[in-house]
C-alpha positions in Angstrom: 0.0 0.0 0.0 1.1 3.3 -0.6 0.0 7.1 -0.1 0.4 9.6 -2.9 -0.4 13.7 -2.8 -1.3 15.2 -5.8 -1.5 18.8 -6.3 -4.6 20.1 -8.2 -6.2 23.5 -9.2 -9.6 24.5 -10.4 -9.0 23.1 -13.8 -9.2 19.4 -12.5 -12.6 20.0 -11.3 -14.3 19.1 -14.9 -12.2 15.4 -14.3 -14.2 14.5 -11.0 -17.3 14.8 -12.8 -21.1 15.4 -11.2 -20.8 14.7 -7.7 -17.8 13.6 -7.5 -19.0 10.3 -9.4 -15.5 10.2 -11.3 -13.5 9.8 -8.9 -16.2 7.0 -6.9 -15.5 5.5 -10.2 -11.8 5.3 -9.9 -12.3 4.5 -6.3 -14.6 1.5 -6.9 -12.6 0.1 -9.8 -8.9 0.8 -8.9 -9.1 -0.3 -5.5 -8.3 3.3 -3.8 -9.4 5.4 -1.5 -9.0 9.6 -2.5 -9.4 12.3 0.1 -9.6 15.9 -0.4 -6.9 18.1 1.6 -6.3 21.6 1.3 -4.3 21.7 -2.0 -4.9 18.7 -3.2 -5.9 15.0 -3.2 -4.6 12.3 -1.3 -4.8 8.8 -3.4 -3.8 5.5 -0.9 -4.1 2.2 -2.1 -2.2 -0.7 -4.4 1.1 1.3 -5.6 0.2 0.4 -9.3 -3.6 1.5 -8.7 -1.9 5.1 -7.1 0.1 5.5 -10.0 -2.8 4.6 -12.6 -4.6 7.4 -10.6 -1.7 10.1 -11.2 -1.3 9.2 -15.1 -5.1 9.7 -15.6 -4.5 13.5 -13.9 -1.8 13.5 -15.7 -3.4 13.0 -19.1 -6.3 14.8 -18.1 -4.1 18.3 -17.6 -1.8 17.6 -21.0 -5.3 17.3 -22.9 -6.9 20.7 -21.5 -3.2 22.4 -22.2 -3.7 21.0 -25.7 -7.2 22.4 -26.1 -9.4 19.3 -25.6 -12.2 20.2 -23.4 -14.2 16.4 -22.5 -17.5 16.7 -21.7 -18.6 14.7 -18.5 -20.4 12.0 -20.7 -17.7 10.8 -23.0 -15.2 11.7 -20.1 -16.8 9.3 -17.5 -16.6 6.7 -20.3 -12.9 7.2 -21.5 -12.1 6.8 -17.7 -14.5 3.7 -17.2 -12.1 2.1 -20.2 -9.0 3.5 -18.7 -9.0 2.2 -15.6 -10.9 -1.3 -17.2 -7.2 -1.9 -19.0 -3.8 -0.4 -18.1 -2.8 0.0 -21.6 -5.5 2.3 -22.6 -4.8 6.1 -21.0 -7.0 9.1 -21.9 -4.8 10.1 -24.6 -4.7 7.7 -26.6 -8.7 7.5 -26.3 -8.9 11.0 -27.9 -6.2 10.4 -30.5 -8.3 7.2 -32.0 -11.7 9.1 -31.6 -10.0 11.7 -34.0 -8.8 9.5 -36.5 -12.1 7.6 -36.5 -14.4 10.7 -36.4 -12.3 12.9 -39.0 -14.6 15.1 -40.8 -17.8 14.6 -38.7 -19.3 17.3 -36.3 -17.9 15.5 -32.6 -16.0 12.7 -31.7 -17.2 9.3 -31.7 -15.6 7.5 -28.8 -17.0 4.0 -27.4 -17.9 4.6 -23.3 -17.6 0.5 -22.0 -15.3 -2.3 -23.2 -17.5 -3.8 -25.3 -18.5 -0.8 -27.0 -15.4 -0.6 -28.0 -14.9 -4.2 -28.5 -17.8 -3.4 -31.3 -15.6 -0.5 -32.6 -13.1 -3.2 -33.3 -14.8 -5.5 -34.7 -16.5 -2.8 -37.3 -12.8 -2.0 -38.3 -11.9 -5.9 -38.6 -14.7 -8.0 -39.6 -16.8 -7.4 -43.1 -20.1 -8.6 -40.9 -20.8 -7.9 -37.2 -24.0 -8.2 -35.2 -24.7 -6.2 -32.1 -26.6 -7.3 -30.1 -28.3 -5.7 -26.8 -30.5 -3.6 -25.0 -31.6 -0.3 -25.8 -29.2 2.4 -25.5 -26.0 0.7 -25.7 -25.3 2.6 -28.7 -25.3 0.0 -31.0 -27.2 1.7 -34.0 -25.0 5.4 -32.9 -21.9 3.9 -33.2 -22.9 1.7 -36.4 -23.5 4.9 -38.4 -20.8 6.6 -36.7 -18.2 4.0 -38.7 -20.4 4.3 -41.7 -20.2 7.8 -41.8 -16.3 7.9 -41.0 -15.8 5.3 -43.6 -17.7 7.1 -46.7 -15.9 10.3 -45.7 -12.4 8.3 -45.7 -13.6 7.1 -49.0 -13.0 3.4 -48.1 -17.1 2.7 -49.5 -18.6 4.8 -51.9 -22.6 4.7 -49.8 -24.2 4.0 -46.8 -27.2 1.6 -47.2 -29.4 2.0 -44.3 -32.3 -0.6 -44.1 -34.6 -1.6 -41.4 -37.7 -3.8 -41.3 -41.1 -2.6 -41.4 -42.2 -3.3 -37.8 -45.0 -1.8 -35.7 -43.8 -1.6 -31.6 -47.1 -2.5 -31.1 -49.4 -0.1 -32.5 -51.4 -0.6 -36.1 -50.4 2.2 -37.9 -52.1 1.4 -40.8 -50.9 2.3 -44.3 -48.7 5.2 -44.7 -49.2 8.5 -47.1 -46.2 9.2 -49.9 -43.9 7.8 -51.6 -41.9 4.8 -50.8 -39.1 6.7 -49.1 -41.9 8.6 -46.9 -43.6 5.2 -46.4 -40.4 4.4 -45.0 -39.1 7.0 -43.1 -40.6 6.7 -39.7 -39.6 3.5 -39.3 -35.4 4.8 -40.0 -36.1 7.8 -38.1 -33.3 6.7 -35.5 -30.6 6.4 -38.0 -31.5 9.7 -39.7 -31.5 11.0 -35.9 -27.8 9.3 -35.8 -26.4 10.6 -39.1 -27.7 13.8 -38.4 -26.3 14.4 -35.0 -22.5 13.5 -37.1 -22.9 15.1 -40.0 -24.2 19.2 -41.3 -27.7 18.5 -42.3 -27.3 19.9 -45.6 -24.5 17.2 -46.0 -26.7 14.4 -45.2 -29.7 16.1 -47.3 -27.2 16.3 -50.2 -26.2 12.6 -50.3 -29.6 11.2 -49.7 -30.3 13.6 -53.2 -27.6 11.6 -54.6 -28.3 8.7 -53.5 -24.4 8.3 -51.5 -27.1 7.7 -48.7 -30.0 5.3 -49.5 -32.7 4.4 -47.7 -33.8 0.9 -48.8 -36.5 -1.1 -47.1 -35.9 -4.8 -46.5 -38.6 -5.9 -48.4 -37.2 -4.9 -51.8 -33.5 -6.1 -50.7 -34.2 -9.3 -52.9 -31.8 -9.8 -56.0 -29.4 -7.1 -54.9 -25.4 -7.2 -54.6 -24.1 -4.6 -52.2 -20.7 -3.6 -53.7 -18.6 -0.8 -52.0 -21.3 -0.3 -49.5 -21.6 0.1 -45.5 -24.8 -1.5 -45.0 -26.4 -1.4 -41.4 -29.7 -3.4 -40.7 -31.3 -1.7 -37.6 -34.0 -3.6 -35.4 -33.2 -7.1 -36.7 -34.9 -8.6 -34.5 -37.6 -7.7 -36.1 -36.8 -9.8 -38.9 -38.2 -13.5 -40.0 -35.3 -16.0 -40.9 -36.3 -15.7 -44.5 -35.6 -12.1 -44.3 -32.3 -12.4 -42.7 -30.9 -14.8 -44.6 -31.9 -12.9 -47.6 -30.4 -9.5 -46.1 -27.2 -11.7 -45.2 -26.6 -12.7 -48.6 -26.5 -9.1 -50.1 -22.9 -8.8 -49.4 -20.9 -7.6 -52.5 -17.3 -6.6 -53.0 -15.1 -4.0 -50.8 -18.9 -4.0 -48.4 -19.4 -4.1 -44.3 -22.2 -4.8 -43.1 -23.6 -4.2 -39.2 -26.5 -5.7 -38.1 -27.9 -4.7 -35.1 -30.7 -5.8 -32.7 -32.5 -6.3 -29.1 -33.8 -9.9 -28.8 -35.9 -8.7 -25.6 -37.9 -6.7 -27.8 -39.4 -8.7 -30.6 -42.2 -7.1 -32.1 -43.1 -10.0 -34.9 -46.3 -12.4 -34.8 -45.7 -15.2 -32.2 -45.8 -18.0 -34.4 -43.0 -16.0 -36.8 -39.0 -16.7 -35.4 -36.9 -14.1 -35.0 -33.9 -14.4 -38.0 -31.8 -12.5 -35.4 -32.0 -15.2 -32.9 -31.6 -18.0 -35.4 -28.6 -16.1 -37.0 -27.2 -16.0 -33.7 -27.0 -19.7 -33.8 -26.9 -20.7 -36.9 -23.2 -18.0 -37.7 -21.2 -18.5 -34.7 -17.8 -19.3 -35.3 -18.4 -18.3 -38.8 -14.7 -16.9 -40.1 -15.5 -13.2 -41.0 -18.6 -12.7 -38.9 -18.3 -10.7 -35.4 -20.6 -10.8 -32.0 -20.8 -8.4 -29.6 -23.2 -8.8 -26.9 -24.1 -5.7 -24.6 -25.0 -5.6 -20.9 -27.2 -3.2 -19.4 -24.0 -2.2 -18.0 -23.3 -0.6 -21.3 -26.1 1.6 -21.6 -25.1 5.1 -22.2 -28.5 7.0 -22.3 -30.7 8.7 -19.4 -29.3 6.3 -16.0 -33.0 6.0 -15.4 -33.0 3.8 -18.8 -30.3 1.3 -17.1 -32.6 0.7 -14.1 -35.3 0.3 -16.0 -33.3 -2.6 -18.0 -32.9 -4.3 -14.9 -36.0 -4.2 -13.7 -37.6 -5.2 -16.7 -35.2 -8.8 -16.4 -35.6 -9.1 -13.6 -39.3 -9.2 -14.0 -38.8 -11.0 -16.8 -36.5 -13.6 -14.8 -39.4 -14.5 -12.1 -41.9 -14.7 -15.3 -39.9 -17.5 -16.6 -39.9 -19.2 -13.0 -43.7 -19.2 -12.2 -45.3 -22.4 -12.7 -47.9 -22.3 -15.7 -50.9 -20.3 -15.3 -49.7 -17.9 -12.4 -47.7 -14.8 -14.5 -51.6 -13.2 -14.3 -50.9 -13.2 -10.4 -48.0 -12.4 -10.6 -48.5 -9.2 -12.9 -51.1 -8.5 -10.2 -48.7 -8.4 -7.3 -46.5 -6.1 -9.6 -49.0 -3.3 -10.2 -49.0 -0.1 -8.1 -51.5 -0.1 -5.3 -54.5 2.4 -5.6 -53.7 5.4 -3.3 
């Protein structure tokens, strides 16, 4: 064990974050204990833990001298993978985010391990599946790589397709043309593309078509050559569709496909190709999984508890013996005040 002072100013305040939850962080996962004295900070703990603590100060004070202001979200990520992994400092964070977000409006950078696991795998494998619950950023980060990949001219489009799925509701059939028809149901990835790019960029290449919106149901027949093609929602597909979808694949393409298997909206009696393909491809050379955890979840941290509750609901469901999940959604409801 060992006891460390360092000496900080009001420019280190941005680094402990929203009550102090940054340094908790470092706390919780390095094994330390920080005080605040006078002057400064006090770190005590593993001599290789203390030390990890002083470089992340460290690299925290050389970024802000060099012009790089972090904002608390993407900061309390960078630090959840820098102290995950000794070999990953904030620095070097910030220099890949740069490199990979070149010519879009911020920085992409992944905020857990296996978001950036799914970074990887993007920049490795021709086909990767992400698969998770909501807000783990697996459609953001998908278009993010899209986007930095047409602007590093490695494809020449962005194919965006998603099934035609209802959460629910009966929406009934839509006004417009095709691409109106469609719209709706993309609206996160235009949300995505959007937030990265000038709109009148993104209006632009939708005009030419460098950005096309095609619906799964007229995927049929089609090779995808020099294309980043994302599939959002695949859950929502039948195995028919994804094997179709799958076999689209042309020369010099990626393709992402991303889903939620807790959140099937098909028929019953339909399976989910997501779930199938989830069998049926691993091990497949080529083809990447990545499998988020609730602990991944980068939205609201109400959405994260929500997550949990929702499996863990879902968990004593699964237990009751046949018959009793009436009951037991009974129990569950809020008492009449």
């Amino acid at each position: 064990m060992m006891k460390k002072a360092l000496e900080i100013t009001p420019n280190f305040e941005p680094l402990f974050g929203t009550r102090d939850e940054n340094l908790r962080l470092m706390e919780t996962m390095l094994h330390v204990h920080i005080d605040f004295e006078s002057d400064g900070l006090v770190v005590e703990g593993p001599e290789e833990s203390v030390s990890r603590v002083e470089r992340i100060f460290a690299d925290f004070e050389a970024l802000r001298r060099a012009g790089v202001n972090l904002q608390n979200g993407e900061l309390n990520g960078m630090l959840r993978l820098a102290v995950a992994d000794p070999a990953i400092t904030l620095r070097s964070l910030v220099d890949s985010g740069r490199q990979r977000s070149a010519g879009t409006k911020r920085m992409v950078q992944p905020r857990s391990l296996n978001q950036r696991r799914y970074v990887e795998f993007i920049e490795q494998c021709d086909m990767v599946f992400g698969i998770g619950p909501a807000g783990t950023g697996k459609t953001y980060l998908a278009v993010a790589m899209a986007a930095s990949a047409l602007l590093a001219k490695k494809v020449s489009r962005i194919i965006l397709v998603r099934p035609a799925v209802e959460a629910g509701e009966k929406l009934g059939f839509l006004p417009g043309s095709l691409q109106e028809k469609v719209d709706p149901y993309l609206r996160p990835l235009y949300d995505a593309l959007y937030d990265l790019l000038e709109p009148e960029k993104v209006d632009k290449m939708l005009e030419r078509n460098v950005i096309e919106i095609a619906p799964l149901a007229f995927m049929r027949g089609r090779t995808l050559n020099d294309a980043f093609i994302i599939m959002d929602e695949a859950q929502n597909t039948t195995s028919e569709q994804m094997k179709m979808f799958l076999t689209r694949l042309g020369n010099n393409s990626k393709a992402v496909i991303t889903g939620d298997v807790t959140q099937i909206d098909l028929p019953n009696p339909r399976r989910s190709g997501l779930v199938e393909a989830m069998g049926v491809l691993q091990g497949v050379d080529g083809i990447g999984f990545v499998h988020f955890e609730d602990g991944d979840v980068v939205r609201h941290h109400l959405v994260q508890r929500i997550i949990q509750a929702y499996d863990s609901f879902g968990r004593q469901q699964r237990e009751l013996p046949l018959g009793m999940e009436g009951e037991a959604q009974k129990k569950a409801a809020p008492k009449p005040q």
